[in-house]
TORKE-47814 format. One line per field, with one value per residue (C-alpha): residue number from 1; residue in three letters; x, y, z. Coordinates in pm, 1 decimal. Layout:
<recs>
num = (NUM  ...)
residuo = (ALA  ...)
u = (X  ...)
v = (Y  ...)
w = (Z  ...)
</recs>
This chain:
<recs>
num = (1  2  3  4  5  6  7  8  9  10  11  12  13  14  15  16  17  18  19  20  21  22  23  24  25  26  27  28  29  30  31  32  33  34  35  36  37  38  39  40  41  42  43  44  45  46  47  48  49  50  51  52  53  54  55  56  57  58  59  60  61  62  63  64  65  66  67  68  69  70  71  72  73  74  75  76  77  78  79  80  81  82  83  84  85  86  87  88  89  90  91  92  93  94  95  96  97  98  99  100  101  102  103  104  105  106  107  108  109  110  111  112  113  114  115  116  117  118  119  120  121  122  123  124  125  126  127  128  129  130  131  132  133  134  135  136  137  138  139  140  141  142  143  144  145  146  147  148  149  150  151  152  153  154  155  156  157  158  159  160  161  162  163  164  165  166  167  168  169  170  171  172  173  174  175  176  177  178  179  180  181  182  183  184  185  186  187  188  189  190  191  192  193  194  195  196  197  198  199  200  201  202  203  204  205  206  207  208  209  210  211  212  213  214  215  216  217  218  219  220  221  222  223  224  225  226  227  228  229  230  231  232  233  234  235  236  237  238  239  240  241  242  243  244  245  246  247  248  249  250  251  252  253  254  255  256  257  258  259  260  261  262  263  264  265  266  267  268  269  270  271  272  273  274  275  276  277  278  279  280  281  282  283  284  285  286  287  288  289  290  291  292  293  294  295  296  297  298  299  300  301  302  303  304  305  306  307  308  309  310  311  312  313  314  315  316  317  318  319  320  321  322  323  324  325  326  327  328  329  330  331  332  333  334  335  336  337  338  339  340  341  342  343  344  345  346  347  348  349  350  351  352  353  354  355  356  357  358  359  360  361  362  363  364  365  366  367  368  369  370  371  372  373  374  375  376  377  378  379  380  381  382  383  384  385  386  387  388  389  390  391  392  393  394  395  396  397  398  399  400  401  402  403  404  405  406  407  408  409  410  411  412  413  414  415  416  417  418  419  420  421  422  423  424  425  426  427  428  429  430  431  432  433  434  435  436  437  438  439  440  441  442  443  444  445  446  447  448  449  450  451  452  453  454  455  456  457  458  459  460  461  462  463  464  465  466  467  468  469  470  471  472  473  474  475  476  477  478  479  480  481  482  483  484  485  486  487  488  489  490  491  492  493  494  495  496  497  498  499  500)
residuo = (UNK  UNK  UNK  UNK  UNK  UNK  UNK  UNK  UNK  UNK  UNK  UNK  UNK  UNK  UNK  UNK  UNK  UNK  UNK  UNK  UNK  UNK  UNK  UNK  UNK  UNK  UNK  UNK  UNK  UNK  UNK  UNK  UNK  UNK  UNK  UNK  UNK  UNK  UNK  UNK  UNK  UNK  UNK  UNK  UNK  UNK  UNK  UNK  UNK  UNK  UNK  UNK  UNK  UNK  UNK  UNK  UNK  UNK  UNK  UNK  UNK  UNK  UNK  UNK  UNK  UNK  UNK  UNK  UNK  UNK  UNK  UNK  UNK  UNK  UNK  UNK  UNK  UNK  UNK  UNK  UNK  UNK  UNK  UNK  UNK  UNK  UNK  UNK  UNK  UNK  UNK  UNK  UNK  UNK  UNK  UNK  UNK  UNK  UNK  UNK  UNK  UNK  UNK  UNK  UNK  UNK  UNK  UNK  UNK  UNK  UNK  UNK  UNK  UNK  UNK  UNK  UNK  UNK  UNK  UNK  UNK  UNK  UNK  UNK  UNK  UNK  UNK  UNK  UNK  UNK  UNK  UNK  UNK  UNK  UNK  UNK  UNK  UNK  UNK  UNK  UNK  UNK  UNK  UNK  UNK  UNK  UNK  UNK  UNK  UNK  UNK  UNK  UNK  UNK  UNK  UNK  UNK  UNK  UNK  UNK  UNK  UNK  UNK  UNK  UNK  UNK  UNK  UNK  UNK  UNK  UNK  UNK  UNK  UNK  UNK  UNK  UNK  UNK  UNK  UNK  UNK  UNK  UNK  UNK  UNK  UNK  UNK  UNK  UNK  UNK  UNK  UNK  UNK  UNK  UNK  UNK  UNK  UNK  UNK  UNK  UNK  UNK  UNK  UNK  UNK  UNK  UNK  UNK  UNK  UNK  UNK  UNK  UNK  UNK  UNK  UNK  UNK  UNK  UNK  UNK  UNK  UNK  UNK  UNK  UNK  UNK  UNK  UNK  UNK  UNK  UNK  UNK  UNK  UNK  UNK  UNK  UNK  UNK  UNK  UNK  UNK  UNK  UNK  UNK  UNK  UNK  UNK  UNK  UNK  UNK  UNK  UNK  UNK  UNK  UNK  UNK  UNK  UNK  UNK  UNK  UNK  UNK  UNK  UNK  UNK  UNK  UNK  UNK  UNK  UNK  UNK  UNK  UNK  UNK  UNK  UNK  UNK  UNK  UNK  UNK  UNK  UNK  UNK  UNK  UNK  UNK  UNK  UNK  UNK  UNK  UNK  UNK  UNK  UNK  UNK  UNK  UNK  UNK  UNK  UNK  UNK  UNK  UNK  UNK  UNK  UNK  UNK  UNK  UNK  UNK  UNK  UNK  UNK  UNK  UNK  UNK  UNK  UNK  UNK  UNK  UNK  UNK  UNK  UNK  UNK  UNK  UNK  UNK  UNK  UNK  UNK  UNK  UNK  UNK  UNK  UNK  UNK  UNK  UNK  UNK  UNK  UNK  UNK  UNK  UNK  UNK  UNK  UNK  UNK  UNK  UNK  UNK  UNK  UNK  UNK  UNK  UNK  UNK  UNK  UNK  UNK  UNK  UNK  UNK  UNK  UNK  UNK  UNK  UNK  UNK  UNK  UNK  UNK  UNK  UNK  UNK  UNK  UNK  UNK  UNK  UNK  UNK  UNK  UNK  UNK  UNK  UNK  UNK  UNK  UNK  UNK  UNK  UNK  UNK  UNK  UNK  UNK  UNK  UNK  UNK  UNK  UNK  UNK  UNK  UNK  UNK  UNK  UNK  UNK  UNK  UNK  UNK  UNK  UNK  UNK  UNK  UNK  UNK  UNK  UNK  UNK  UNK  UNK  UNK  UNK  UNK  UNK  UNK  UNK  UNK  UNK  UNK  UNK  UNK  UNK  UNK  UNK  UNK  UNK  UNK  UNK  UNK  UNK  UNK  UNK  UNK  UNK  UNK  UNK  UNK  UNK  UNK  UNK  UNK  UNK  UNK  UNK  UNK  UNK  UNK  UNK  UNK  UNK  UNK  UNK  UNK  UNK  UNK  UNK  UNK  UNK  UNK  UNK  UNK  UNK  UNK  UNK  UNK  UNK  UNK  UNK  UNK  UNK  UNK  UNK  UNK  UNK  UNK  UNK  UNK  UNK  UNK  UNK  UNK  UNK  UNK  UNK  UNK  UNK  UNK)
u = (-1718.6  -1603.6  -1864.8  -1913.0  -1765.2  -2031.6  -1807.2  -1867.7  -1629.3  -1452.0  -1699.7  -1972.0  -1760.1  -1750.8  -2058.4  -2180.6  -1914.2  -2070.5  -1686.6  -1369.3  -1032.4  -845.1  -470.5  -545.9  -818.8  -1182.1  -1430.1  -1786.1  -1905.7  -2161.9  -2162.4  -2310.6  -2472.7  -2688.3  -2798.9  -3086.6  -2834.2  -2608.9  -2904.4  -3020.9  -2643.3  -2674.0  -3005.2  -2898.6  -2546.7  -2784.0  -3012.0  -2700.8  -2530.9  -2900.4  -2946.9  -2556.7  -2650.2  -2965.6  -2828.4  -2444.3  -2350.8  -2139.2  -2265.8  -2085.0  -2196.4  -1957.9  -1787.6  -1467.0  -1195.3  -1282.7  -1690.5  -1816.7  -2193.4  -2374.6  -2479.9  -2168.4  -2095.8  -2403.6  -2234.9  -2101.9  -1770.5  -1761.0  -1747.0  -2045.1  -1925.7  -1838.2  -2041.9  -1883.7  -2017.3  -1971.8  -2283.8  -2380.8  -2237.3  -2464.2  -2494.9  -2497.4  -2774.4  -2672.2  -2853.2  -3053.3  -2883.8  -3060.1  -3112.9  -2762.9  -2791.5  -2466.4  -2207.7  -2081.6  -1711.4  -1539.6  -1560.0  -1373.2  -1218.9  -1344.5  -1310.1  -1165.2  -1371.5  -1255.4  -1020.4  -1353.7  -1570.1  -1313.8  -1269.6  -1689.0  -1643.5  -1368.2  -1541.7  -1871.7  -1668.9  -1651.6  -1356.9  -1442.5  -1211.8  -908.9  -994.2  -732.6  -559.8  -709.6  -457.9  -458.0  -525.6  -467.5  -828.3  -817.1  -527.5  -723.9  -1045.9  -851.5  -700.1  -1038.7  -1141.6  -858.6  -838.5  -1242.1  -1332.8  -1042.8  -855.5  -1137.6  -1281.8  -938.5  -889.1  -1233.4  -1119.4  -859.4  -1018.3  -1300.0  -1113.2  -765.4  -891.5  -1312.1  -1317.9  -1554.3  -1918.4  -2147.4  -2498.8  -2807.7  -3167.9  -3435.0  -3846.1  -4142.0  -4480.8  -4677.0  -4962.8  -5307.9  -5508.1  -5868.9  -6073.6  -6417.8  -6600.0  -6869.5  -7143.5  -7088.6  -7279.7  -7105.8  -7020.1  -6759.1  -6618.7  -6231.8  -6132.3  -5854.5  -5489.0  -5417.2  -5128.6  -5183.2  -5037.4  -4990.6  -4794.6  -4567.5  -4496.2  -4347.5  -4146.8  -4016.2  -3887.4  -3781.5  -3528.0  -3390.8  -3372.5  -3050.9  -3153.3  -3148.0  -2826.5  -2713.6  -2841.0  -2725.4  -2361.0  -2333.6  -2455.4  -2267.8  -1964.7  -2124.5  -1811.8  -1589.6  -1747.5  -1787.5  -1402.1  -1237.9  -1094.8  -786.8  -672.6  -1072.6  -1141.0  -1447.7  -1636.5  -1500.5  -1600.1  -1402.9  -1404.2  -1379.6  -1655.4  -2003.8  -2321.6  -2469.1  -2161.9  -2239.0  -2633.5  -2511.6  -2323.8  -2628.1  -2854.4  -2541.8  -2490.9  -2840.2  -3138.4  -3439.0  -3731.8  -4131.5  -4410.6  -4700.1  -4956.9  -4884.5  -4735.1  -4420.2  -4071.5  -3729.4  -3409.8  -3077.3  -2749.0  -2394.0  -2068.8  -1744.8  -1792.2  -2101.8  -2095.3  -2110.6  -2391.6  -2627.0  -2556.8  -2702.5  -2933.9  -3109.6  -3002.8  -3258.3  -3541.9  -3553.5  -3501.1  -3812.5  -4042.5  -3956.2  -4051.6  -4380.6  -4420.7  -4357.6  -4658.4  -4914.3  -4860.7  -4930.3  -5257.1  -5345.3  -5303.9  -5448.4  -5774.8  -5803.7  -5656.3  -5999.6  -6195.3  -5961.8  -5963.0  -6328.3  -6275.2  -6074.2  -6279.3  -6573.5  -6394.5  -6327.5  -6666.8  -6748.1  -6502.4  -6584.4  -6925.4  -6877.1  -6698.9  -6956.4  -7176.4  -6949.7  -6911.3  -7251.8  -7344.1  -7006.9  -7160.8  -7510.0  -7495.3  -7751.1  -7693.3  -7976.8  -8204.7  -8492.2  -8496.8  -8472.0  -8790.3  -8947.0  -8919.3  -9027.2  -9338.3  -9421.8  -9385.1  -9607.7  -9896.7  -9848.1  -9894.6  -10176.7  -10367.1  -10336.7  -10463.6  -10768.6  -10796.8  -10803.3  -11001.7  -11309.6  -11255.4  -11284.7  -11574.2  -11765.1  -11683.9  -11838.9  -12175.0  -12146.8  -12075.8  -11866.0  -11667.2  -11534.9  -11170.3  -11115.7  -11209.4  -10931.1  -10661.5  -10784.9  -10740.8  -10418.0  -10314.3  -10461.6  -10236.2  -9911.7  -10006.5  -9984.4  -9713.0  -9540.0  -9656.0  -9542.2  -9154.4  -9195.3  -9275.0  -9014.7  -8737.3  -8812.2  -8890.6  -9264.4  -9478.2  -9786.8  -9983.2  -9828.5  -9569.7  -9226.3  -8869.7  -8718.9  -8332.6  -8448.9  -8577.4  -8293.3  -8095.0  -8318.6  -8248.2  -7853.4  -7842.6  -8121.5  -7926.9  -7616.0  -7750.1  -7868.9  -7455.4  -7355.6  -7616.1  -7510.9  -7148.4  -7198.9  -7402.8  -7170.4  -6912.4  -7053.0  -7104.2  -6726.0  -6604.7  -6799.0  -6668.2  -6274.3  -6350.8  -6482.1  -6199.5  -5923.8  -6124.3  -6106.0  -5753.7  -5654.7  -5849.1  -5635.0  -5302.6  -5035.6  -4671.2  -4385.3  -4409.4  -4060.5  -4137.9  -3764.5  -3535.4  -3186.0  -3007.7  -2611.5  -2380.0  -2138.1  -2046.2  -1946.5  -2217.8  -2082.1  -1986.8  -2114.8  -1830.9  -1927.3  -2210.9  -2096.8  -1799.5  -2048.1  -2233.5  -1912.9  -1800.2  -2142.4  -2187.2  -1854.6  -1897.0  -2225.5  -2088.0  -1783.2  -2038.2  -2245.2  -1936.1  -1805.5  -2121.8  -2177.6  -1832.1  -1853.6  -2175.9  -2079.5  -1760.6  -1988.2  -2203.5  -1882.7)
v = (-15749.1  -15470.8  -15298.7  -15438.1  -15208.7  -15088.7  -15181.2  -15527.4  -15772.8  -15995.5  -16286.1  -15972.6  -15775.0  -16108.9  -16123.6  -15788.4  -15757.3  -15900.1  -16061.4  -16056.1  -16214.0  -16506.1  -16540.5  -16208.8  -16419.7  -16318.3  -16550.3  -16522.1  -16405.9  -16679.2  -16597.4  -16670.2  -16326.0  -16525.7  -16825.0  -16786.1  -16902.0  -16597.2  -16361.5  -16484.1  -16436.5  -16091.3  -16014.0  -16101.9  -15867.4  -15596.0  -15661.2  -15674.4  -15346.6  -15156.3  -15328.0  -15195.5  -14829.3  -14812.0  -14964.2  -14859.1  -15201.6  -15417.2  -15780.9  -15991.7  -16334.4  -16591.3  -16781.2  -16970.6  -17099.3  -17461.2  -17371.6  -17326.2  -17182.7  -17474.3  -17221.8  -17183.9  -17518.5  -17663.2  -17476.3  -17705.5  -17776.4  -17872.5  -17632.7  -17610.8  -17746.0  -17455.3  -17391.4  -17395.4  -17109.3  -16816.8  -16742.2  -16395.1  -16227.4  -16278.0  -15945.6  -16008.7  -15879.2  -15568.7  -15545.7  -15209.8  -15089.1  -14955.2  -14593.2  -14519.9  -14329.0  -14127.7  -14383.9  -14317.6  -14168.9  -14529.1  -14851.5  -15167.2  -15293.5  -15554.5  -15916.6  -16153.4  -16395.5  -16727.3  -16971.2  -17185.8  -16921.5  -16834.3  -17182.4  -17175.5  -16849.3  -16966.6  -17277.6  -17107.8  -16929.7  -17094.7  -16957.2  -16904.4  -17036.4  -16800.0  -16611.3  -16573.0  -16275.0  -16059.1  -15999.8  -15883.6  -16153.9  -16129.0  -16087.1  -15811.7  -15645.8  -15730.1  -15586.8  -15232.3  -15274.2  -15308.3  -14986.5  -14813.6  -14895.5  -14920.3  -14597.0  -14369.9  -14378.2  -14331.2  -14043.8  -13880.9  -13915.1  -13755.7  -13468.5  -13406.6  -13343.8  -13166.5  -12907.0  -12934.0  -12996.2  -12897.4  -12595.1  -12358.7  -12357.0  -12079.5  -12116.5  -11873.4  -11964.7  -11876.6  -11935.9  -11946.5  -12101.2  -12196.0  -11913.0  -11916.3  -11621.5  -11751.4  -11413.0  -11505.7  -11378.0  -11099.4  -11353.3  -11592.7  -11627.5  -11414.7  -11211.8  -10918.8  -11148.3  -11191.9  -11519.8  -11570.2  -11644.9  -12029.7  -12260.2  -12559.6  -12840.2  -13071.2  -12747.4  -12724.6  -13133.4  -13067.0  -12768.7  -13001.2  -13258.5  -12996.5  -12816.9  -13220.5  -13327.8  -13330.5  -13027.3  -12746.1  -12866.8  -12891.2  -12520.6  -12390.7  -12528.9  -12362.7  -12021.7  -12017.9  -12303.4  -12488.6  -12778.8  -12403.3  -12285.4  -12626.9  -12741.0  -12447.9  -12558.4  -12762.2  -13010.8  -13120.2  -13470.9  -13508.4  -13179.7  -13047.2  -13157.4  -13307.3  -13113.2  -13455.3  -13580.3  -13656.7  -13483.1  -13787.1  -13699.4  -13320.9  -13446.3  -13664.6  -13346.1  -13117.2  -13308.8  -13274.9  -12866.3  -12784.2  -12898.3  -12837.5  -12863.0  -12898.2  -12845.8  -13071.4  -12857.3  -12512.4  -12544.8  -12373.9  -12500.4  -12354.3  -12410.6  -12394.0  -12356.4  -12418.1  -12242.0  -12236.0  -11819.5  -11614.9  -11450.0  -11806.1  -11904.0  -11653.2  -11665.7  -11979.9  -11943.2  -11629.3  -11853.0  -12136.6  -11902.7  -11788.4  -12108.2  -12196.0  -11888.5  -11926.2  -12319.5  -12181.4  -11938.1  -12202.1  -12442.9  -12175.2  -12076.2  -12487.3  -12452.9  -12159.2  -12292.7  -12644.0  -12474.0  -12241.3  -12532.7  -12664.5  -12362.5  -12223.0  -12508.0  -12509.4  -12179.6  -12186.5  -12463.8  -12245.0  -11962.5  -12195.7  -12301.1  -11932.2  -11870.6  -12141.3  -12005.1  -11674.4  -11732.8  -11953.6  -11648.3  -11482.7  -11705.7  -11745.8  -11354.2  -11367.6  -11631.8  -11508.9  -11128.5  -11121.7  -11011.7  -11146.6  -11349.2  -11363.4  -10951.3  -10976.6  -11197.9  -10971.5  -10671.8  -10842.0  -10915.8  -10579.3  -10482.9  -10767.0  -10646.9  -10290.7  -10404.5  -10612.8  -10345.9  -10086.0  -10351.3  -10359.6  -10040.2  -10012.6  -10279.5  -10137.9  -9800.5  -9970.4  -10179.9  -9837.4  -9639.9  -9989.7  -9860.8  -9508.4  -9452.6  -9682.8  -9390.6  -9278.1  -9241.9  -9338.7  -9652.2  -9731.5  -9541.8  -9753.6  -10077.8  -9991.7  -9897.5  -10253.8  -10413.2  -10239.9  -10373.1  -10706.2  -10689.9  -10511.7  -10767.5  -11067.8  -10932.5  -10944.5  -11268.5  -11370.1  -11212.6  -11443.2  -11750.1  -11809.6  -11824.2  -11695.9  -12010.4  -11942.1  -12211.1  -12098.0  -12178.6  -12440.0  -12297.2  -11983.3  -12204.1  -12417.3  -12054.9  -11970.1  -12272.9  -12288.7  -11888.7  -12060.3  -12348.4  -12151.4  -11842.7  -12116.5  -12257.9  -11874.0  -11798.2  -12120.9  -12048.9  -11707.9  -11832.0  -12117.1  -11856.4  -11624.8  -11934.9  -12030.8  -11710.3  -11656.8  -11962.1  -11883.6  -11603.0  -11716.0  -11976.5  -11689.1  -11496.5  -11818.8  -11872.0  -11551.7  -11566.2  -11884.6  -11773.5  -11928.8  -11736.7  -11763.3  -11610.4  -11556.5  -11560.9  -11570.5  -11387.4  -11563.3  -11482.8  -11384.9  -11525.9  -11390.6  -11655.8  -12016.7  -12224.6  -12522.8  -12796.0  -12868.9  -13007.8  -12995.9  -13227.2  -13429.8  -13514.6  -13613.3  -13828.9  -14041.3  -14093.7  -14214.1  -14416.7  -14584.1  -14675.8  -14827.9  -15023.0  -15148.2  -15254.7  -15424.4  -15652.4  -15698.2  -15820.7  -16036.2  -16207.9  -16229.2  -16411.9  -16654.5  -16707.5  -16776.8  -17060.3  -17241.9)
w = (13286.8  13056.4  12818.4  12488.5  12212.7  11929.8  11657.6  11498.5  11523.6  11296.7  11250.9  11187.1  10935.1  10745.1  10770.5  10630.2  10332.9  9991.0  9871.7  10017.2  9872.2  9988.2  9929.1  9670.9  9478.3  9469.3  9656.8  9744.5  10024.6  10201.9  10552.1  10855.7  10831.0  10602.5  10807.5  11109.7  11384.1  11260.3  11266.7  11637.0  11725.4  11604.7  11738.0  12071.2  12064.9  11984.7  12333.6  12517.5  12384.9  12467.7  12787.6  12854.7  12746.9  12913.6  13278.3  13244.1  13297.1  13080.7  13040.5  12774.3  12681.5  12826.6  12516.4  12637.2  12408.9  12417.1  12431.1  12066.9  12087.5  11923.9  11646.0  11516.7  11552.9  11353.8  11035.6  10777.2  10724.3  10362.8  10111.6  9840.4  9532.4  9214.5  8937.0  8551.8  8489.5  8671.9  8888.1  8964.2  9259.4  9511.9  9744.2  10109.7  10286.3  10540.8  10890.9  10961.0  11286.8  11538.4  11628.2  11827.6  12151.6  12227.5  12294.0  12675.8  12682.9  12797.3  12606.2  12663.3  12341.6  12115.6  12184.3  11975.9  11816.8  11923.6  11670.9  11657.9  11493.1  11236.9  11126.5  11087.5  10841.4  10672.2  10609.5  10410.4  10160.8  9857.6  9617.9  9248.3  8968.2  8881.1  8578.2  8237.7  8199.5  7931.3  7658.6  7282.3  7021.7  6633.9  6611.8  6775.5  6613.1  6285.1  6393.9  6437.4  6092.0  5950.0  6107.5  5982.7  5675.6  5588.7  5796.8  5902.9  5582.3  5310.7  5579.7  5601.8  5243.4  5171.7  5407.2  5233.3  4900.8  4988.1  5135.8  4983.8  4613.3  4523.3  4392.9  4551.9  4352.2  4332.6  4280.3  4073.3  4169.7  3902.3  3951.9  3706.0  3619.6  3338.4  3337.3  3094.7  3059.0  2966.0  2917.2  2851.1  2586.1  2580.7  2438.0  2702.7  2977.9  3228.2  2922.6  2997.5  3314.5  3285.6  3351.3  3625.8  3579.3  3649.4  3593.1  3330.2  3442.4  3153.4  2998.8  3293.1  3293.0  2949.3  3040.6  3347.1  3138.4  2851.3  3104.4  3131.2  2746.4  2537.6  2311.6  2567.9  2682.2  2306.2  2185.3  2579.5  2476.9  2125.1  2290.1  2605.2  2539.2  2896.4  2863.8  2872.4  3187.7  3349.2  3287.5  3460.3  3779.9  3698.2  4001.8  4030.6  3902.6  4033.8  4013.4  3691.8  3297.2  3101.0  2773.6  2570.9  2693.7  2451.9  2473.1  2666.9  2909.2  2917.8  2977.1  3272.8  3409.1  3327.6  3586.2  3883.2  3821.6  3731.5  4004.1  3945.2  4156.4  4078.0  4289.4  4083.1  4331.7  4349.6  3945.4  4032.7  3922.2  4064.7  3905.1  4086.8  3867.2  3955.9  3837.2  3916.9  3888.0  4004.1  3639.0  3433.4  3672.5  3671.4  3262.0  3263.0  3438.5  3230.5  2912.5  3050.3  3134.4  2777.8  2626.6  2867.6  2763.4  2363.5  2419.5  2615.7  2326.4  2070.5  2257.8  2270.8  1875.6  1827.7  2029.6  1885.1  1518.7  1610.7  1713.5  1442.2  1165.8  1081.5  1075.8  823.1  572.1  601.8  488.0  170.9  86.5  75.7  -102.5  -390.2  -403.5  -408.0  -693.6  -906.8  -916.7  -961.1  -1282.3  -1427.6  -1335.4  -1531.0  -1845.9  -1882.3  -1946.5  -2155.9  -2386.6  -2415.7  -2352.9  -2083.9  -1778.1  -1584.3  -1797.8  -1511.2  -1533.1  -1893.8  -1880.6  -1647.2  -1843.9  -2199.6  -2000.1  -1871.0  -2249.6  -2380.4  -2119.6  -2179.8  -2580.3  -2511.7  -2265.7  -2605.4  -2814.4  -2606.9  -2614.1  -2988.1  -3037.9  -2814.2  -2998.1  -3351.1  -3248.7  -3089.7  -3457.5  -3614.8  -3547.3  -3738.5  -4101.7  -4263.2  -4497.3  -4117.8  -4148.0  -3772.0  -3851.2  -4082.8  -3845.6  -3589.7  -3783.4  -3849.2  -3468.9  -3407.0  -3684.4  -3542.4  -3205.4  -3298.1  -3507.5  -3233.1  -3016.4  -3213.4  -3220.8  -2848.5  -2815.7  -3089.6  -2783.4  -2519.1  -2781.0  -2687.8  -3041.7  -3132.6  -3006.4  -2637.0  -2660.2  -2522.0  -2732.4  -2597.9  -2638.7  -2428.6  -2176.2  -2137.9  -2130.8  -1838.3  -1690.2  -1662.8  -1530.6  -1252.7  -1140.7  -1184.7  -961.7  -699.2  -687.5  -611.1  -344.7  -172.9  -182.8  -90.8  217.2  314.3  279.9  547.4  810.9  730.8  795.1  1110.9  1224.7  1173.4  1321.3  1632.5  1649.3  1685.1  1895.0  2139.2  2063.6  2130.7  2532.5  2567.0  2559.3  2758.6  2896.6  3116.9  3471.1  3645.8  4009.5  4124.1  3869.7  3799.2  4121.6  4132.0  4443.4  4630.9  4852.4  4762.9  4947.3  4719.8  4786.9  5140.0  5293.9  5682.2  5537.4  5294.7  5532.9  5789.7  5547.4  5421.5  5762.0  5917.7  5622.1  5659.8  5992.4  5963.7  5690.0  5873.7  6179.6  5976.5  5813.0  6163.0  6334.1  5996.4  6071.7  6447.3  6383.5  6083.1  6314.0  6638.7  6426.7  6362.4)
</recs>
C-alpha cells in the first residue's frame, strides 16, 4: 500500500471551506465536515496517518469504485429547501489538527475520492438565489443633488465671502466697576475705621443696561459720527452700516460691534468694541468709559441730593420760622420803644424798693425826733424827705401802670404780655433752628462717606492685528450646521418614504 499523503483531499477541503461557488455563483457551504459520519471519517484518517508515521508503514482504508462507505451513503440526496430571506452565512467549523511530527522524505500522492463521494458533497450544498446587480437609481442621483446644493454650495459660497469680501475688524477691550467708598464716621461705633471699597450692584445693573439704551448710542454718534466709522468698507453687505439706516438700525448694529460682558458676582463689566481701524476702535471705546463715569457721577449727585433733600427743607422751614419772629421782635420795640419790657420791669422795681427802704428810713428818724421838742427843725426836714419819697415813689409806679392801691394797668400788662409770648416764638425758632441745622449737617457728612465712582480695571485697548471676523470658525460652524440639517431632512424623507 503506498503511504497516505498529509494533505486533505477533495471531499475534506469541501469540507473545511465556509462557501465555495458553483458555476461562478455563491452557495453555502453545508458539508459533510458538519455531520458525525463525516467527523468519524475524519477521525479515523487521522489514526491511520499516526499509526503510518509512528510504524513507517502505509495502510490505506480499502474504498473501491463500486463500494460507497455506508456513511457517505446515508447522506441525503435532496437538497434543503431556500429561505426568502437571505440567512446568515453560516461558518463551517475547522478541525484542530494534530501536533505534526516531521513528515518522512517520501509520500505517495493523494487518492482520489471516488465519483460516489462527490455526488454526496455536491448533493449538501444548497445554492442561494442570484442577487441584482447594484446600479444607480434617480434617487440616488437626487440624494447627491441635495447635498450639493443644501451643503457644498451655501459652504463654498460662505468661503468665499468671508475671505474674499469681510473686511478685516479690529477690536479695543475696556474694564471697570461700580466702586462705593463708605468711610465711617468718627462718632460711630468703630469711630475713625475706614470702611472698605465694595462694588454696588444695583448701580452696576443700571450702568449694564445704560451701555445698551438708545441715548449713548445717540450722544456717541453726534460726538464721534459712529454710522461714519461703521460704513467704511465698501464691497461688505453684511458687516458694514448702512448710513441710511434709523437710530433703531444703528441700536441693532450697536449690540453686533460692541459686546459687553457682566460678571453679576465679582461686579465687573468688560466691553469689547469693533472697528474697521484700530484708531476708530479704541475712540470708542474711551468715548463709552466717560459716558459711563459722567452717568456714575450723575447717580451719585442724585443720592447725594436725595439724602440730604429733606434735611434741607426742614431747614429753610425753620429759618422762616426764625425770621418771622425775629421781626415781630423787632416791630414790637419799634412800636413801643422798649427794648426789653421784662428788664424794664426789673429795674422800675429795684427803684421802687430802693424808694421804699429810704422811706423807712425817714419815717423811723421822724418818729425818734417825735419825742423831743416840737420847735426841732429836723422834724419838719424830715417830713418833707418823707413827702418827696412818696411822691417820688408814686411816679414810679405811674411807669409800669400799677396804682397806688397795688393794682397793675392793664395796657402795660397786656404790653408785657405780647413781648412774652413773642420772646417764647423766637427762643423756639432759634432752638428748632439749631436741631435743623445739625441735622443737614449730619446728612452731608453721610452723603459725602457714600460716594460712588468709576474704576477702569482694563483701559481701552488699541489692536494691531485683525482677530475679526473669525473665519476658521465661523466657516466650521456653517458647514457643520448644514450638514446636520441636510441629515436630518434626508432621514425625515427616507422614513416618511419607508411608511408608505
Amino acid at each position: 500500500m503506498s503511504p497516505v499523503s498529509n494533505k486533505p483531499t477533495d471531499a475534506e477541503a469541501a469540507a473545511q471551506a465556509p462557501a465555495d461557488k458553483l458555476d461562478g455563483k455563491p452557495v453555502l457551504a453545508k458539508t459533510a465536515a458538519q455531520t458525525p459520519q463525516a467527523a468519524a471519517l475524519r477521525a479515523e484518517r487521522q489514526a491511520a496517518q499516526r499509526a503510518e508515521r509512528q510504524t513507517g508503514a502505509t495502510p490505506r482504508p480499502a474504498v473501491a469504485a463500486g463500494n460507497v462507505p455506508p456513511v457517505l451513503k446515508s447522506v441525503p440526496t435532496a437538497p434543503p429547501p431556500v429561505l426568502a430571506t437571505a440567512p446568515a452565512p453560516i461558518t463551517a467549523v475547522r478541525p484542530v489538527p494534530a501536533p505534526v511530527s516531521p513528515a518522512p522524505a517520501a509520500k505517495a500522492p493523494p487518492q482520489p475520492i471516488p465519483s460516489e463521494d462527490a455526488k454526496a458533497v455536491a448533493s449538501m450544498v444548497s445554492v442561494k438565489p442570484t442577487a441584482a446587480t447594484a446600479r444607480v437609481r434617480p434617487r440616488h442621483r437626487l440624494l447627491f443633488l441635495s447635498f450639493v446644493l443644501a451643503v457644498l454650495l451655501p459652504a463654498s459660497l460662505t468661503a468665499y465671502y468671508l475671505w474674499g469680501r469681510a473686511v478685516d475688524q479690529y477690536a479695543s477691550t475696556v474694564g471697570f466697576s461700580v466702586r462705593r467708598e463708605e468711610v465711617s464716621s468718627a462718632m460711630d461705633l468703630l469711630g475713625g475705621i475706614s470702611g472698605l471699597s465694595k462694588s454696588s450692584s444695583s448701580d452696576t445693573d443700571i450702568l449694564y443696561e445704560f451701555l445698551k439704551s438708545q441715548k449713548l448710542v445717540a450722544d456717541l454718534d453726534a460726538d464721534l459720527d459712529l454710522r461714519g466709522i461703521w460704513s467704511k468698507p465698501q464691497g461688505d453687505p453684511i458687516y458694514s452700516f448702512n448710513t441710511d439706516g434709523s437710530i433703531e438700525d444703528l441700536v441693532d448694529y450697536w449690540s453686533r460691534m460692541v459686546r459687553t460682558s457682566y460678571d453679576s458676582t465679582s461686579g465687573l463689566i468688560e466691553v469689547r468694541v469693533l472697528a474697521f481701524d484700530p484708531k476708530d476702535a479704541t475712540k470708542i471705546a474711551q468715548a463709552l468709559f466717560e459716558a459711563s463715569s459722567s452717568m456714575i457721577n450723575s447717580l451719585s449727585t442724585i443720592a447725594r441730593e436725595d439724602a440730604i433733600s429733606y434735611s434741607r427743607e426742614e431747614l429753610k422751614s425753620v429759618e422762616d420760622r426764625l425770621r418771622v419772629a425775629r421781626e415781630a421782635i423787632t416791630r414790637f420795640r419799634t412800636l413801643h420803644q422798649i427794648v426789653d419790657p421784662s428788664s424794664d420791669l426789673q429795674t422800675h422795681a429795684g427803684v421802687l424798693g430802693a424808694l421804699q427802704t429810704q422811706l423807712t428810713a425817714a419815717q423811723v428818724e421822724l418818729d425818734l425826733l417825735g419825742d423831743t421838742q416840737s420847735s426841732d427843725p429836723r422834724q419838719e426836714q424830715t417830713r418833707r424827705r418823707i413827702a418827696v419819697i412818696e411822691a417820688r415813689i408814686a411816679s414810679e409806679r405811674n411807669k409800669v401802670g400799677v396804682s397806688a392801691d397795688g393794682q397793675v394797668d392793664e395796657a402795660y400788662a397786656s404790653v408785657v404780655g405780647d413781648y412774652e409770648r413773642l420772646s417764647v416764638d423766637l427762643e423756639f425758632a432759634q432752638r428748632s433752628y439749631v436741631a435743623a441745622l445739625a441735622s443737614y449737617d449730619a446728612a452731608q457728612a453721610e452723603a459725602r462717606r457714600k460716594s460712588r465712582y468709576l474704576a477702569a480695571h482694563i483701559l481701552p485697548t488699541s489692536a494691531e492685528v485683525a482677530r475679526f471676523p473669525q473665519r476658521v470658525t465661523l466657516q466650521a460652524v456653517i458647514s457643520v450646521f448644514l450638514l446636520l440639517l441636510w441629515t436630518i431632512g434626508v432621514l425625515v424623507t427616507y422614513s416618511l418614504r419607508d411608511r408608505r
